[in-house]
PAZAPA-4460 file (N, C-alpha, C; in steps of 0.05 Angstrom, whole numbers, plus 32768, in hexadecimal, padded with zeros to 4 digits):
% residues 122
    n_x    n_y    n_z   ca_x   ca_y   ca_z    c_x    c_y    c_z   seq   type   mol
   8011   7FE9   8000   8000   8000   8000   8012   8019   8000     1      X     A
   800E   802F   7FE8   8019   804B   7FEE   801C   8056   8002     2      X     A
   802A   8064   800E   802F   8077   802A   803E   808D   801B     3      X     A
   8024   80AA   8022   802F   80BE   801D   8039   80D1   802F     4      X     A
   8043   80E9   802C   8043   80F5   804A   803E   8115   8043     5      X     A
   803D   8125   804D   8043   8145   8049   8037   8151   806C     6      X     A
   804B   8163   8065   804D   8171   807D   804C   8197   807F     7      X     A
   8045   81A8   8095   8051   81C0   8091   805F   81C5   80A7     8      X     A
   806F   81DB   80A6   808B   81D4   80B5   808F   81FA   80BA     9      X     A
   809E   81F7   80D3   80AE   8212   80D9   80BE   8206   80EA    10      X     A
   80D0   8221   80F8   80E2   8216   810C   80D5   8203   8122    11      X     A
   80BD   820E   8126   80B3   8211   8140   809F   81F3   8140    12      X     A
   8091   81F0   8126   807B   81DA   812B   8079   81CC   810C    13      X     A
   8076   81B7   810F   8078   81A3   80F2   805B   8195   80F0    14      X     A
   8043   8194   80E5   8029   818F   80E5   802C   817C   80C9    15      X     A
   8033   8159   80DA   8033   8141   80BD   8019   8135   80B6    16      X     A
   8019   8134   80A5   8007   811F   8091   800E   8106   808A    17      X     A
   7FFF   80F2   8093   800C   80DD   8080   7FED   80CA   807F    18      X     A
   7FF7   80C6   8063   7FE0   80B2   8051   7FE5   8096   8043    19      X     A
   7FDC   8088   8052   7FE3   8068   804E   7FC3   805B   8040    20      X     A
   7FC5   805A   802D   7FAE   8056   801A   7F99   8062   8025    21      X     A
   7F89   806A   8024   7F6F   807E   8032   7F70   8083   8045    22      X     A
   7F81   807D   8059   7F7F   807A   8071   7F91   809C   8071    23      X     A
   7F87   80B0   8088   7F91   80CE   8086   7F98   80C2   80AA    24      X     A
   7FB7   80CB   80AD   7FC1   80CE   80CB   7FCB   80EA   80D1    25      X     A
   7FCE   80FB   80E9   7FD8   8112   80E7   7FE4   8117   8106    26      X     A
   7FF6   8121   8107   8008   8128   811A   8020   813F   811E    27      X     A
   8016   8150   813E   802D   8164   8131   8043   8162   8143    28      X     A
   805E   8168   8140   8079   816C   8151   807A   818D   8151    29      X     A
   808E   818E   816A   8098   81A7   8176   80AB   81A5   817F    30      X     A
   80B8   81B8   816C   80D1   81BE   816F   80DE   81C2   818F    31      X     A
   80D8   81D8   8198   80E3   81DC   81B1   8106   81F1   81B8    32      X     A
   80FC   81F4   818F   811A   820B   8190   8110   8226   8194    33      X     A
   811B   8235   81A0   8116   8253   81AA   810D   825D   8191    34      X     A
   8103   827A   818B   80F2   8286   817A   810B   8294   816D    35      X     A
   8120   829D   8173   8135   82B0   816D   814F   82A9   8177    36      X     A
   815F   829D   8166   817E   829F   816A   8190   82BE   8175    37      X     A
   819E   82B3   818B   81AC   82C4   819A   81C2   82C1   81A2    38      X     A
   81DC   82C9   819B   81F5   82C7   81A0   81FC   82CE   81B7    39      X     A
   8202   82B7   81C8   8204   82C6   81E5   8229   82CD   81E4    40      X     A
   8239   82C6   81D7   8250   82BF   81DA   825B   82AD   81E6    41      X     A
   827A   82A8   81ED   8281   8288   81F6   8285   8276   81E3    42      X     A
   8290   8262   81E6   828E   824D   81DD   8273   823D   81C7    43      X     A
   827E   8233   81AE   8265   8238   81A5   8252   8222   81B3    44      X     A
   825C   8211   81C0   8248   8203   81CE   8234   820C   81DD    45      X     A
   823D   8227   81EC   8229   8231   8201   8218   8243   81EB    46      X     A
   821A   824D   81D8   8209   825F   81CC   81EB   8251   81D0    47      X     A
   81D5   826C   81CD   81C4   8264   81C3   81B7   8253   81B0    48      X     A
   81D0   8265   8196   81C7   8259   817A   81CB   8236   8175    49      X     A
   81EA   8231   818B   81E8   820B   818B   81C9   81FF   818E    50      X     A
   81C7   8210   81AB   81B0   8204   81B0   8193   81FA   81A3    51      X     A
   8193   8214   8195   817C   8218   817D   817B   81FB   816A    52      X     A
   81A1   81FF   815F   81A0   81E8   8149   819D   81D2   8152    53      X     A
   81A0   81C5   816C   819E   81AD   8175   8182   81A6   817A    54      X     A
   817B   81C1   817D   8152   81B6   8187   8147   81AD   8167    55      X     A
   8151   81C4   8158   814C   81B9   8136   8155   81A5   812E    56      X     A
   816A   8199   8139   8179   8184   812F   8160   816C   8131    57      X     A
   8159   816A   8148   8144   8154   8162   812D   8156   814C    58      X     A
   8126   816E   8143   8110   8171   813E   8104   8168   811C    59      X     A
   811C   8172   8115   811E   815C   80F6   8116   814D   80FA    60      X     A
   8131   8135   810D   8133   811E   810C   811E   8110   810E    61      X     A
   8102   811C   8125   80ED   8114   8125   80D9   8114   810D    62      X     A
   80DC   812D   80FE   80C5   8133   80EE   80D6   8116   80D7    63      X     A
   80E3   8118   80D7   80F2   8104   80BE   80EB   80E8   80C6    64      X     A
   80F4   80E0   80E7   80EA   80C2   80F1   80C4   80C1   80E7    65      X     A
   80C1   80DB   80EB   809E   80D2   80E6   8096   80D3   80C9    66      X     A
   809F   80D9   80BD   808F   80D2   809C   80A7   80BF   8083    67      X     A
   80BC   80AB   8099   80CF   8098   8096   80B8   8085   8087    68      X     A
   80C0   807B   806E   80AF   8062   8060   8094   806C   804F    69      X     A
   8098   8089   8049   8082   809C   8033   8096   8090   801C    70      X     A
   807F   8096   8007   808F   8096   7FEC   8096   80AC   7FE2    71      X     A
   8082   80CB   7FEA   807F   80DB   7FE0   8083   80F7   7FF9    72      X     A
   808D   8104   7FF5   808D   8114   800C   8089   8134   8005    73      X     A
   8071   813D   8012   8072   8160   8005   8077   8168   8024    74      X     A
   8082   817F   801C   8086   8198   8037   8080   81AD   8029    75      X     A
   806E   81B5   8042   8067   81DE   803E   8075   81E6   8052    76      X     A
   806C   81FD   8054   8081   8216   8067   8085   822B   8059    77      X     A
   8088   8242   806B   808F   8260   806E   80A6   826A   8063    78      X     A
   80B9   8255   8072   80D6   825D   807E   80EC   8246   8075    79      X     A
   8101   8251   8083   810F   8241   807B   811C   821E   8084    80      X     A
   8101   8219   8097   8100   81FB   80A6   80FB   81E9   8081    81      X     A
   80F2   81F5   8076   80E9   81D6   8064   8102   81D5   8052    82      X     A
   810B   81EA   804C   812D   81E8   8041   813F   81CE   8054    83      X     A
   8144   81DB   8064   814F   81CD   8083   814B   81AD   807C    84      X     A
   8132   81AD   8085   8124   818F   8081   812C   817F   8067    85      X     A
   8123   8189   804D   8133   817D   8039   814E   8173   803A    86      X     A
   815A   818F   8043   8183   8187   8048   8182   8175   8051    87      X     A
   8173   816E   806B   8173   8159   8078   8173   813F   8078    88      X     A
   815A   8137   8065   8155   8120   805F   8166   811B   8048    89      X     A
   8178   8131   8031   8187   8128   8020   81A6   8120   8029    90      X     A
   81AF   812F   8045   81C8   8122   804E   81BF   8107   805F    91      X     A
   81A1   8102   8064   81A0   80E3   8072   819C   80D3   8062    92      X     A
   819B   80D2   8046   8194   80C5   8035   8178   80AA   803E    93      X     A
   8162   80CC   8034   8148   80BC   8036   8142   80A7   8023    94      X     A
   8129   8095   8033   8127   8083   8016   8105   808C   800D    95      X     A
   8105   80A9   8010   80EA   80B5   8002   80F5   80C0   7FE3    96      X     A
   80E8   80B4   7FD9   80EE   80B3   7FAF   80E2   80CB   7FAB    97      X     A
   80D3   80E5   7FB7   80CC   80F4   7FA8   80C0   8109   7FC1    98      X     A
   80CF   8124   7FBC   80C6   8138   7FD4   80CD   814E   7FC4    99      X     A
   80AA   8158   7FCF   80AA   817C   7FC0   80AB   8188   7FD8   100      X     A
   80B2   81AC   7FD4   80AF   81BE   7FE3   80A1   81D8   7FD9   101      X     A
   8092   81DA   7FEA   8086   81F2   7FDB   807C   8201   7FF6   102      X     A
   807D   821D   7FED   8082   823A   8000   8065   823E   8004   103      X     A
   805A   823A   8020   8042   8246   8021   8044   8257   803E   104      X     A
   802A   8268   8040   802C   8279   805E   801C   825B   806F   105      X     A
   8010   8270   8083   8000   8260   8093   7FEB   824C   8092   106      X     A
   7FE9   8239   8093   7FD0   8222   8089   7FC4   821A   80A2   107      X     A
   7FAE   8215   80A8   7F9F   820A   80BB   7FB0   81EE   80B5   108      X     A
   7FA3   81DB   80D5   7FB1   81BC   80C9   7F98   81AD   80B9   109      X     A
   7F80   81B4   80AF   7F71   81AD   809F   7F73   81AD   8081   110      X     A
   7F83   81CD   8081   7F94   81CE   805F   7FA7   81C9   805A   111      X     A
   7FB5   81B7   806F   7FC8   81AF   805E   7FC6   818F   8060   112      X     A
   7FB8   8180   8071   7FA0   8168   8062   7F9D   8170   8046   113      X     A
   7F81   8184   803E   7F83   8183   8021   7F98   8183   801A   114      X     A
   7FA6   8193   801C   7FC2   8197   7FFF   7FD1   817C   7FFB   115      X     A
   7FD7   816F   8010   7FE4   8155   8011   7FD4   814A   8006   116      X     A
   7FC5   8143   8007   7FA6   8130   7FFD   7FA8   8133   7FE1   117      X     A
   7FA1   8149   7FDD   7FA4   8157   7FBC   7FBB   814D   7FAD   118      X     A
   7FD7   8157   7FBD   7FE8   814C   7FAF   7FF6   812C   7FA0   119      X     A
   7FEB   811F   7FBE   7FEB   8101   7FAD   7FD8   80F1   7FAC   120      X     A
   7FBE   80FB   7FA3   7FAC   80F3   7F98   7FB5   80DF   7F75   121      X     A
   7FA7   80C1   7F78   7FAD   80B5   7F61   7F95   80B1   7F4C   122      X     A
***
């Protein structure tokens, strides 16, 4: 059976889709990285900004463990998390055969059901 997935994404919150033959599942993650990078100085360990990238780091890793075994993968987003996310899954070497990205503002989590829906509709 097909397994699709799409998701929308910022720093802050990732709202997934995934569709395993008619069947619609939905689930969101949170990040947990601060709203604004801040250079406290020190060591780069103690910075802020480590901190930031490590909550992003976690937070991929999740959004990626959860739509692991799609064939197809879309991401929306604002900003620059769905860039991120792509890099991501292309230095983990996903085994998803096909992922769009496309720039949208704000979506309820009902529209982006449709849009996913829409998009891999057969």
């Amino acid at each position: 059976m097909s397994t699709y997935s799409g998701l929308w994404i910022d720093h802050r919150r990732a709202f997934v889709v995934m569709i395993v033959g008619k069947v619609v599942s939905t689930h969101t993650i949170e990040s947990h990285a601060e709203a604004h990078v801040r250079h406290t100085g020190g060591s780069p360990e103690d910075t802020t900004e480590h901190r930031i990238e490590g909550e992003l780091d976690r937070f991929y890793d999740e959004v990626i463990e959860r739509v692991r075994g799609a064939e197809g993968l879309l991401i929306l987003g604002p900003g620059e998390a769905k860039g991120e996310l792509r890099a991501r899954l292309d230095r983990h070497k996903h085994s998803i055969r096909m992922v769009d990205i496309e720039t949208v503002d704000k979506m309820s989590d009902s529209q982006v059901v449709t849009r996913v829906r829409k998009r891999f509709q057969h």
